[in-house]
Each structure stands twice: as structure tokens, then as C-alpha cells.
C-alpha positions in Angstrom: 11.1 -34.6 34.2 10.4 -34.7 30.4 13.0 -33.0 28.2 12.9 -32.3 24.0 15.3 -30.8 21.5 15.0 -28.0 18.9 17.4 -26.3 16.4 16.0 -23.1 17.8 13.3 -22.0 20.6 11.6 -19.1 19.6 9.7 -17.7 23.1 6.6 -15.4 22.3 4.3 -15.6 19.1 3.8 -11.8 18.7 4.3 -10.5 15.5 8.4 -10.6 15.8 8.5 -14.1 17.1 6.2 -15.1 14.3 8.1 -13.4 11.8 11.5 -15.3 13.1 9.8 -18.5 13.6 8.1 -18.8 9.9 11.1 -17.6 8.2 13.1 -20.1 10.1 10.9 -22.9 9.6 10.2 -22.3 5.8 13.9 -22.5 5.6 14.0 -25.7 7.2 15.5 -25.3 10.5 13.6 -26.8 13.2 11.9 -24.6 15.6 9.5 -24.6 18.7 7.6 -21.6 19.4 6.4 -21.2 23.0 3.9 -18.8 24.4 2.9 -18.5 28.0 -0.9 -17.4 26.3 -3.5 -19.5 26.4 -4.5 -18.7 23.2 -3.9 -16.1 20.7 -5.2 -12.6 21.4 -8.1 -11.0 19.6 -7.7 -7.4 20.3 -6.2 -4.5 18.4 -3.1 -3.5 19.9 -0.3 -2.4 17.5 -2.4 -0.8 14.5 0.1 0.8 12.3 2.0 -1.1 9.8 4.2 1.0 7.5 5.4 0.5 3.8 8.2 -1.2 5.0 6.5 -3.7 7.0 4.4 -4.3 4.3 7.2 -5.1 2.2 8.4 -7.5 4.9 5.0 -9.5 5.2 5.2 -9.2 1.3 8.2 -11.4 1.4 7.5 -13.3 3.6 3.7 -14.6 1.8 1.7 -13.5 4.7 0.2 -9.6 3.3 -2.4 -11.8 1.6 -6.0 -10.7 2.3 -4.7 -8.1 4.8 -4.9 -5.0 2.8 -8.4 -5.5 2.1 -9.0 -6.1 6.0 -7.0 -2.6 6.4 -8.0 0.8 6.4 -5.4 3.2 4.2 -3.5 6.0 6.2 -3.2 8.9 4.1 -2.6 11.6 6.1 -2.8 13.1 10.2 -3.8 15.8 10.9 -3.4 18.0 13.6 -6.2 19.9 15.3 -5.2 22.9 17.8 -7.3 24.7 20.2 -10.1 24.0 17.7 -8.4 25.0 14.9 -6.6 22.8 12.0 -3.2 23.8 12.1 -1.7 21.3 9.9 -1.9 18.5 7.5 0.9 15.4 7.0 0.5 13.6 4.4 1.7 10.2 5.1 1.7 8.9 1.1 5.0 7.9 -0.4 5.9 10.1 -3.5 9.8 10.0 -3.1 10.8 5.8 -3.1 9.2 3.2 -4.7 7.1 0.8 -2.5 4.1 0.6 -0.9 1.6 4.1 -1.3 1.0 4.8 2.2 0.4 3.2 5.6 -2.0 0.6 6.7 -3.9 0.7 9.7 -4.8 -2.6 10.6 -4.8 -4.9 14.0 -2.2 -6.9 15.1 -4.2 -10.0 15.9 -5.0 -10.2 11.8 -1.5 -9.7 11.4 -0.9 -12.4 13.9 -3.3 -14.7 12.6 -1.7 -14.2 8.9 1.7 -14.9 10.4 0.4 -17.9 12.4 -1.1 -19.2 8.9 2.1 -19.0 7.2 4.0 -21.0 10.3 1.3 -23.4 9.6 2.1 -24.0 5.9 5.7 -24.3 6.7 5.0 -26.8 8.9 5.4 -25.2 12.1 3.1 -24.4 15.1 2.6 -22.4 18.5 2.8 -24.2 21.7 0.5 -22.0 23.7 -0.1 -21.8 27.5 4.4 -23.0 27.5 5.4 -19.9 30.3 9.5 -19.9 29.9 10.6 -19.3 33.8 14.4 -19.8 32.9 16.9 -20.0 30.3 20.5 -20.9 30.7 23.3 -20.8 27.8 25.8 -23.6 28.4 28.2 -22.5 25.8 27.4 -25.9 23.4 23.8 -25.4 23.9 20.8 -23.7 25.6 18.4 -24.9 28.1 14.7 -23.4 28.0 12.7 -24.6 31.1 8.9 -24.5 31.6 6.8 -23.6 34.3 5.8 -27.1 34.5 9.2 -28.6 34.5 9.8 -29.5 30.9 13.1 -28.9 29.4 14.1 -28.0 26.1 17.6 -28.6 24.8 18.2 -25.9 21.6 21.1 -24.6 19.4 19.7 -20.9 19.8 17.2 -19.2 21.6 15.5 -16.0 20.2 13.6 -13.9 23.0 10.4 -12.4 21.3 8.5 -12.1 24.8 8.5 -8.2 24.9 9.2 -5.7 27.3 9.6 -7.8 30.3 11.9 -10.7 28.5 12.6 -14.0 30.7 15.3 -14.9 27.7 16.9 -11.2 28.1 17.1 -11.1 31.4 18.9 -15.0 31.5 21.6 -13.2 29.5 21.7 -10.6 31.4 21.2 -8.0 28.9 20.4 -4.4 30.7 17.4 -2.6 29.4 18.4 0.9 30.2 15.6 3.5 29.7 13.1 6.0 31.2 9.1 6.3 31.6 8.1 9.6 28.9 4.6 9.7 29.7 2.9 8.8 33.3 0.2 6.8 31.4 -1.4 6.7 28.2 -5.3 5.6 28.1 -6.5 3.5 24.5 -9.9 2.1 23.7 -11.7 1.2 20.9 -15.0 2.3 20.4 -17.6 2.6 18.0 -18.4 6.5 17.7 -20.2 9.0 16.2 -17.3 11.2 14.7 -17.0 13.7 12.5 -13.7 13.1 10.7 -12.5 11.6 7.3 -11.8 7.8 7.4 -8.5 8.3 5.6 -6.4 10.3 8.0 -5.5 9.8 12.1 -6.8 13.0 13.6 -4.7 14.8 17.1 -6.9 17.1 19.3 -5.2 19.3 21.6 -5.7 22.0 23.6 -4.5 23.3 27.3 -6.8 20.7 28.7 -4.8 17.3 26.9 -4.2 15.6 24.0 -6.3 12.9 22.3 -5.9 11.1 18.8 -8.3 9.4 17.2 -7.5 6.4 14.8 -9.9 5.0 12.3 -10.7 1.6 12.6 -11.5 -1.5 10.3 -15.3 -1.8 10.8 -18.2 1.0 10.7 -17.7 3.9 12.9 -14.7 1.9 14.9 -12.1 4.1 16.4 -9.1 4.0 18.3 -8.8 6.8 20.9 -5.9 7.3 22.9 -4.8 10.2 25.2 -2.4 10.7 28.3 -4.0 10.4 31.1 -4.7 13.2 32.9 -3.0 14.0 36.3 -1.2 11.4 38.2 0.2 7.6 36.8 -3.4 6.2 37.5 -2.3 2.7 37.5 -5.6 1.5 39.3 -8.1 2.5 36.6 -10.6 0.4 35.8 -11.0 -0.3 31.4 -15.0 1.7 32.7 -12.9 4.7 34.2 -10.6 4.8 31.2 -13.4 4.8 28.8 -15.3 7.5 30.9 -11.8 9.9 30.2 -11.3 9.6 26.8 -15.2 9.7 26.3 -15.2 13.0 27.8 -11.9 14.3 25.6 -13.6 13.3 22.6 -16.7 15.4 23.5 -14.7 18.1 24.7 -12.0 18.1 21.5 -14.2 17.1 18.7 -18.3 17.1 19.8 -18.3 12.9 19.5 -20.0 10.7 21.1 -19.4 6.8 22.3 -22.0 4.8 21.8 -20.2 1.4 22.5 -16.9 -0.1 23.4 -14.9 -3.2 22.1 -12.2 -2.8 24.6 -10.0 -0.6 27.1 -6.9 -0.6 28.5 -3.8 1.2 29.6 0.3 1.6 30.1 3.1 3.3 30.8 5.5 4.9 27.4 8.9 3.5 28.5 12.1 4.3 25.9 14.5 1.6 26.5 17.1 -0.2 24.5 19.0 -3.3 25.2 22.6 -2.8 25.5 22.8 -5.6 23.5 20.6 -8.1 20.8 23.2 -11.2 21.7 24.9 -12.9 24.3 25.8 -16.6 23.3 23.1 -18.1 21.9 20.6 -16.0 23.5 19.0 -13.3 20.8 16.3 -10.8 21.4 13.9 -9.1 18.8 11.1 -6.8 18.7 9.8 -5.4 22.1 12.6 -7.6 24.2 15.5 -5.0 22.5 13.6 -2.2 22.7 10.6 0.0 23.5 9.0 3.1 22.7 6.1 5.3 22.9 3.2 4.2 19.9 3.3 7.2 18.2 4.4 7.2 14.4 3.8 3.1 14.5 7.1 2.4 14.5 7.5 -0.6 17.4 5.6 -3.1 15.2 7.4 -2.6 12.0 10.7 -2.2 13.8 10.0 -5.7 15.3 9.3 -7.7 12.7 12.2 -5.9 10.5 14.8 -7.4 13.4 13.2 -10.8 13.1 13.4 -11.0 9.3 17.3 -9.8 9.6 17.9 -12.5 11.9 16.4 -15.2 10.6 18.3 -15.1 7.0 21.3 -15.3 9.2 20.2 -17.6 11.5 19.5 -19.8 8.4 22.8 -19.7 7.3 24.6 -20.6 10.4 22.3 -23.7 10.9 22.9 -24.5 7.7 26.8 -24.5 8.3 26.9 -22.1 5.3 28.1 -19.4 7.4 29.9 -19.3 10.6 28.2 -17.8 13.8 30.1 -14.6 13.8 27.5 -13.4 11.0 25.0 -13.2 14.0 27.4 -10.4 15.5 25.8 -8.2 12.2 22.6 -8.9 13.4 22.8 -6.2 16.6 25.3 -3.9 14.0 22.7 -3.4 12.0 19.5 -3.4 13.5 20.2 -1.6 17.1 21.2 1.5 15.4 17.5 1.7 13.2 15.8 1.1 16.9 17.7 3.4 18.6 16.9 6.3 16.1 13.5 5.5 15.9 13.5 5.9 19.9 14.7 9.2 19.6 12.2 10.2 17.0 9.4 8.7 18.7 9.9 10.2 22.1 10.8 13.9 20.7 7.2 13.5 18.6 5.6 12.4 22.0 6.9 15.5 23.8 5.8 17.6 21.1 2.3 16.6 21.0 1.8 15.8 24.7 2.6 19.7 25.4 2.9 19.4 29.5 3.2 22.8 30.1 2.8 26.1 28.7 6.3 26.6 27.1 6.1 23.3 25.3 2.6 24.0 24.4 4.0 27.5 22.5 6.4 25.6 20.6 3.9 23.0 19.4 1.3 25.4 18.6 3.0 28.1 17.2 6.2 26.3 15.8 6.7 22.5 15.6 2.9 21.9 14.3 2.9 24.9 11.8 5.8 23.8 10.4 4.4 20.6 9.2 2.2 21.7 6.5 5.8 22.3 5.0 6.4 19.9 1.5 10.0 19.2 2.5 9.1 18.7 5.9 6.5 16.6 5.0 8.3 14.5 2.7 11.5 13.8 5.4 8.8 12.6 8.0 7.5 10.3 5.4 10.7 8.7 4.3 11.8 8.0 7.8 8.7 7.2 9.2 8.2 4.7 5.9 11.4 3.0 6.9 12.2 2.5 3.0 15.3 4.8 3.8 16.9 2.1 5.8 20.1 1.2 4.7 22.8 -1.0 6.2 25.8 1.1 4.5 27.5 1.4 8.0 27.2 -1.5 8.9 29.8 -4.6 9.2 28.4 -6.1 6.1 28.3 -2.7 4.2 31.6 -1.2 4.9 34.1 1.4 2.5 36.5 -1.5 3.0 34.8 -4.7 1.7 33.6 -2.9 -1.2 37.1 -2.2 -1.8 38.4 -5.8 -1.5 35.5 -7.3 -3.5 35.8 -5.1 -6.3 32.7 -3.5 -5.7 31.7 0.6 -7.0 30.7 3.0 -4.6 28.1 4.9 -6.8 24.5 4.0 -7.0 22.9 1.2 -4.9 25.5 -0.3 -2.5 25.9 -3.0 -0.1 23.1 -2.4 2.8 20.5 -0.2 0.7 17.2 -1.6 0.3 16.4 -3.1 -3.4 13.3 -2.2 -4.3 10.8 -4.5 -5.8 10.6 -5.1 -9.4 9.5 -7.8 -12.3 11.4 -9.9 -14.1 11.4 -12.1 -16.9 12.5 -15.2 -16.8 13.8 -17.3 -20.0 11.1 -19.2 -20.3 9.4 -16.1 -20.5 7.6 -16.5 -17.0 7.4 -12.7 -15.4 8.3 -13.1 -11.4 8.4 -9.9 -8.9 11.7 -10.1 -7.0 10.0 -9.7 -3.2 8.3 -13.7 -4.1 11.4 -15.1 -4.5 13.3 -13.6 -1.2 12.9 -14.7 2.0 14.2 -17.4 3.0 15.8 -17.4 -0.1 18.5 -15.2 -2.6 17.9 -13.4 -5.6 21.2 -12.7 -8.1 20.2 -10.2 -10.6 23.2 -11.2 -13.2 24.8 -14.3 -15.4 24.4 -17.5 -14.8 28.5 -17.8 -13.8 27.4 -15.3 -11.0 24.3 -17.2 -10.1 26.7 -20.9 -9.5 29.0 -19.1 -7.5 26.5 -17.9 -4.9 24.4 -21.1 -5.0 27.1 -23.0 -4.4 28.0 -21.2 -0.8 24.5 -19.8 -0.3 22.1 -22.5 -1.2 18.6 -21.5 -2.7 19.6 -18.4 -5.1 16.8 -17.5 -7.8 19.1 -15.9 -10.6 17.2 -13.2 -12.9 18.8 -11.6 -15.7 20.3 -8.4 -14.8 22.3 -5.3 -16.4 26.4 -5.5 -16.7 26.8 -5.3 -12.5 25.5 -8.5 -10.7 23.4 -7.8 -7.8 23.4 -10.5 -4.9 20.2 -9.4 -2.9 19.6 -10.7 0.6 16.1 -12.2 1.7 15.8 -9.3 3.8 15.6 -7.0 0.3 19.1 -5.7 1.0 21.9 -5.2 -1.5 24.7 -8.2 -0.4 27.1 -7.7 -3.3 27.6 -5.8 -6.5 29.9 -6.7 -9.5 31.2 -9.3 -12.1 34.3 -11.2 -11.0 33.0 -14.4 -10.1 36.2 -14.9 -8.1 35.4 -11.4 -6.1 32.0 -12.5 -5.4 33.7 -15.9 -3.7 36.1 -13.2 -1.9 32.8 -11.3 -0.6 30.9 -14.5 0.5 33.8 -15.7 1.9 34.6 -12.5 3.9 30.9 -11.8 4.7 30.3 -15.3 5.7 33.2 -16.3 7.7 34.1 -20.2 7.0 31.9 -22.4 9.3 33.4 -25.9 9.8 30.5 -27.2 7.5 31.6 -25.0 4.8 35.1 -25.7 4.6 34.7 -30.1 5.3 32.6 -29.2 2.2 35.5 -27.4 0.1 38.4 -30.2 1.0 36.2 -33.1 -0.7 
């Protein structure tokens, strides 16, 4: 039986594996990415991919040419028994950061990523199905359907809904089916609505939205399906359905189809992202109805949170107990956006006549609203995420380190900005993150934080110091180099590597 060895195993080479895996590898730390794929996928699937997952494949260096590969999302609109009943407009007018939305398809995005795992020297090992995984306590075992064995320090499960890594750690994935089952396809179509804007057609018959498309005339149409769970429907039958809605709803016509397909909407949540060495991102944590494109972006945010702290731990720059922050700060984002997401779902699926009042006559209306507008934006934007509550964030660390509670705190987002260096070079902030630091500050600062943190870019800055994280989070604030050691140190925990280190 063969056998090999890896700092860390990532399984699945979605978007969130791919996310953990080039972070990790541009760091340094030795990773193997397995995928029980033969091959990469070409179709679609996840479209959306909000400012802040922009600003996450920004960091990262993979957002290259995939903006001009995009299509812009500027607004939805929502169509009502024939009538438009309301317009959201998806553009971001109250944080700076990306405009709007992208609509794009997740194989690009996985190509991109798989690009950027190349240049870090990295790879995907496809057609490697994981059939078991076992946590030792020292280390963790990953075995193959073909009876290889991999020895690694951590394993990250990115393999989606139906985890082998999640369920080895026996994690429970608590949760309940919203929807019977939603159809998709995309088609090329004769249709007679803006390129800019996601359209939603309902009326007492169903609900269909229609999605532009990279490509001419190329659409995404997806709708509940009607009557029944319909599990045995062939991609011909599925097409045939939402053909028909989008006749019925908006007078279009299919003329061809690139592919069909459908699932169930589960809303699940792990009850927890860690046990031992076993971690879980993306769609193995949690799971939600598509609506408002939120499961991509809240993937590959999880990834990019744990691989920073990852990095540190396999560095011996910070002791594992930083990986508990991991789940205290990124469950709680998930589990919000699975309440939004399955409330929206409700709303626009309108099973029933009551629920169809409220949307018609209440819920849509009230979107044409500016401040109602603007709130769905932010959240759905995700630049409102902030880590304030969170272990890394708290009242009582920012007490102990010195650190003001006005303005920009521990846990907000930093937003991206330019600098100019001494040499007079101008650098934007989001290059130099991820895997690395940024200290906006003096140069006193900037040792301290090299010194226990490794690869820190230091930028001048105003009379508070900012330490930001490669995730674009606020670490630390202030100017006591000595309270900055007392944060790191407190933050960090002292990993056996760290404090052999200190006594020479």
C-alpha cells in the first residue's frame, strides 16, 4: 500500500478549496489538493460573485481577466402578475469597494484559482476520491479509494454538501429542505430584458428568474419546480418546464441549450468548522438556497480566514488555538446569511395565496424603498462584515492593548487604498495582503510585527498604527510598540516554535 505526507490535505478543488489551497501554498506550507473529478468542470454553476468576493480574489491575484469575462449586475427587478413592481439596485453607493456584482461562472473562477495554485507551485490531484479520514491526535490519515494513504498535519474538507472529511469528524449538519426542487438551465434565448439586471417573474402559476449570461443571448433560468420533488427528471423535461415559464412569464423563446440540471435548496449548518485537525469550508459548513449569491462568496471568504491562520500555525508563529477563531468568526456570517437567504426564498417562491399577498402587495413593494434598498445592498455586498464580536475583536483586548474604541476597530474590514512608498513607488494595500501583513505606521511598529508575524509590508500611516490581516481585517490599532507585542502575544497564543525562538 503506497503512503505520502503533506503539511495539509486540502479535499475538493471548488472555489473554497482553491481559495485555501493557493493561499496556503503561496505562503509556503506544503499542500495536496485531492479531487474525486476527473477533471475540472466546465459548466456554470455558482454565477454570482459579490464585491466582497471580488475583493477576496483581488487579494489573492486571481480577479485578473475575470471582469472582462463578467457580465455587471446592476440591479433585479421584480416582475408581478405582469407588472413591474419593483426595482433593486444592487450598486454600492454607501462603502467603498467594488461598484456592483459580477455575474460570472464558477468554472472561470475555478480556472483563475487553479492558475494561481499553479504559479505557487501547487497542483490538483484529480480523479483522488477520499473514502475515509481519521485524526490520530499527532496527525491525520486521508485514504484513497485506491488504497493510498496520506499522512498530513491538517485536513481542510472543501468537498461540499455531502463531506467525507465532515462526516470522519463527526460534525452534524443539522438543517431542513426549503424548496422541493429548483430546476436551472442555461440557454440561449430570445428575451426581452436589459442585460444589466436579473429579472424575477411571478405570478399564481410559479416563479422564474432569469439571469444574464456571459455570451450573446445566454441566460440562466431557474424556477421551482412545479408540483411534487420531481427527482427523476430528465435535463429534456427540465428544459421543456422552464421553457414553457419563460413563454408564459415573459413571451421568450429557447432556441438552444448549453445545459440542465436540478436540486433540492437544503439550509444547513455545521455545528461546528473544527474537530482536531479536521476543518471544513465552503459548502461542507454550510448550505443554502442560491438566491442573493451568497454560498460562493461565503465560501471562499471561510477559506481565505483560514488559511492566514493556518499559515501561522504551520509556521510555529502562532499556536493552534488561533484556529478556534476560525469557526468564532466565520459560522456566525454563514449562519445569518442562511437566514436571509431562506426568508428571500420564501418570499419570492409565494406557495400559497397568503404568502403570495404579502409578496405582492407588501414585501416586493417595499423594495423600490432607497433605505431599503441600500440595507439589502450592504448585506448582500458583504463589505459590512466585521469581526468586532469575535475572539480576536473583543471590548477586552482592546482594553489590554491599549487600543481606542472609536473609528475602525479590531475585526472591521480595511478598505483598499494607495500608498506611497519612500522610494516613491505607489502600491494599493489589497496587493500586498494575502498571504502576507500590511502595518500602516512607523517603522518601530513595522519590526515588532515582523518579527512575530513574518512577511509584514509597512506603509506609512497617520499617528495610530494599523496591523491589517491578509484577510483585509483590522488586527490591531495603536502606537506602543510594547502593546502591539502584548496583542500578538495575546492574539497569537505562544506556539513552542515561537517561544524556542525568544529564549535564544
Amino acid at each position: 500500500m503506497e503512503s505520502g505526507s503533506a503539511g495539509v490535505v486540502v479535499v475538493g478543488a471548488g472555489p473554497s478549496g482553491l481559495v485555501a489551497s493557493s493561499a496556503l501554498c503561496a505562503a509556503g506550507v506544503d499542500v495536496r489538493t485531492l479531487d474525486a473529478a476527473p477533471a475540472p468542470a466546465t459548466t456554470s454553476r455558482a454565477l454570482g460573485l459579490q464585491p466582497r468576493g471580488i475583493e477576496v480574489l483581488d487579494r489573492i491575484g486571481v480577479i485578473g481577466n475575470l471582469r472582462e469575462s463578467a457580465v455587471p449586475l446592476s440591479r433585479s427587478i421584480f416582475r408581478i402578475n405582469g407588472r413591474n413592481l419593483a426595482e433593486l439596485s444592487w450598486v454600492n453607493a454607501s462603502r467603498s469597494g467594488p461598484a456592483y456584482p459580477l455575474i460570472i461562472s464558477q468554472a472561470d473562477i475555478e480556472a483563475s484559482l487553479r492558475n494561481r495554485l499553479t504559479a505557487a507551485g501547487g497542483t490538483v490531484e484529480w480523479n483522488q476520491r477520499v473514502v475515509s479520514v481519521d485524526d490520530t491526535g499527532e496527525r491525520a490519515s486521508v485514504r484513497l479509494a485506491d488504497g493510498t494513504v496520506i499522512h498530513a498535519d491538517w485536513v481542510i474538507g472543501a468537498d461540499g454538501a455531502h463531506s467525507v472529511v465532515r462526516k470522519a469528524a463527526g460534525i452534524d449538519f443539522p438543517g431542513v429542505p426549503r424548496v422541493e426542487r429548483l430546476l436551472i438551465a442555461d440557454v440561449c434565448a430570445d428575451l426581452d430584458s436589459p442585460r444589466d439586471a436579473v429579472v424575477f417573474f411571478a405570478g399564481p402559476t410559479g416563479l422564474l428568474g432569469a439571469f444574464p449570461l456571459p455570451g450573446d443571448d445566454v441566460w440562466r433560468l431557474m424556477a421551482p419546480a412545479a408540483g411534487g420533488d420531481h427527482a427523476d427528471l430528465t435535463p429534456q423535461e427540465i428544459l421543456d418546464e422552464l421553457a414553457a415559464g419563460l413563454a408564459q412569464h415573459a413571451g421568450g423563446v429557447v432556441r438552444s441549450v448549453v445545459w440542465a440540471s436540478s436540486f433540492r435548496i437544503h439550509r444547513r449548518l455545521a455545528d461546528s468548522y473544527r474537530r482536531g485537525r479536521l476543518l471544513l469550508v465552503g459548502d461542507a459548513a454550510h448550505t443554502h438556497s442560491p438566491v442573493g449569491a451568497q454560498g460562493l462568496n461565503t465560501g471562499i471568504g471561510d477559506a481565505e480566514n483560514l488559511a492566514w491562520k493556518l499559515t501561522l500555525v504551520m509556521s510555529g508563529r502562532a499556536h493552534e488555538n488561533l484556529l478556534d477563531s476560525y469557526e468564532a468568526e466565520r459560522r456566525p456570517i454563514a449562519a445569518e446569511v442562511l437566514s436571509n437567504t431562506a426568508d428571500v426564498t420564501d418570499i419570492l417562491a409565494g406557495t400559497g395565496l397568503m404568502k403570495r399577498l404579502i409578496r405582492d402587495h407588501a414585501m416586493v413593494p417595499m423594495l423600490s424603498r432607497r433605505w431599503v434598498q441600500r440595507h439589502i445592498a450592504d448585506k448582500a455586498s458583504q463589505l459590512s462584515v466585521t469581526y468586532r464580536k469575535g475572539p480576536l475583536g473583543s471590548t477586552r483586548r482592546l482594553r489590554a492593548c491599549g487600543m481606542r474604541s472609536s473609528g475602525l476597530r479590531p475585526g472591521d474590514r480595511v478598505p483598499d487604498a494607495e500608498f506611497t512608498r519612500e522610494n516613491g513607488n505607489v502600491v494599493r494595500l489589497f496587493t500586498l495582503l494575502g498571504p502576507g501583513w500590511a502595518l500602516l505606521g512607523r517603522d518601530a511598529l513595522g519590526a515588532v510585527a515582523k518579527a512575530r508575524l513574518g512577511d509584514v509590508a509597512v506603509l506609512p500611516g497617520d499617528d495610530d498604527a494599523l496591523l491589517v490581516r491578509p484577510d483585509g481585517h483590522l488586527a490591531w490599532r495603536g502606537r506602543d510598540p510594547r502593546l502591539l507585542e502584548v496583542w500578538l502575544d495575546t492574539a497569537l497564543g505562544r506556539s513552542s516554535a515561537v517561544n524556542a525562538v525568544s529564549a535564544r
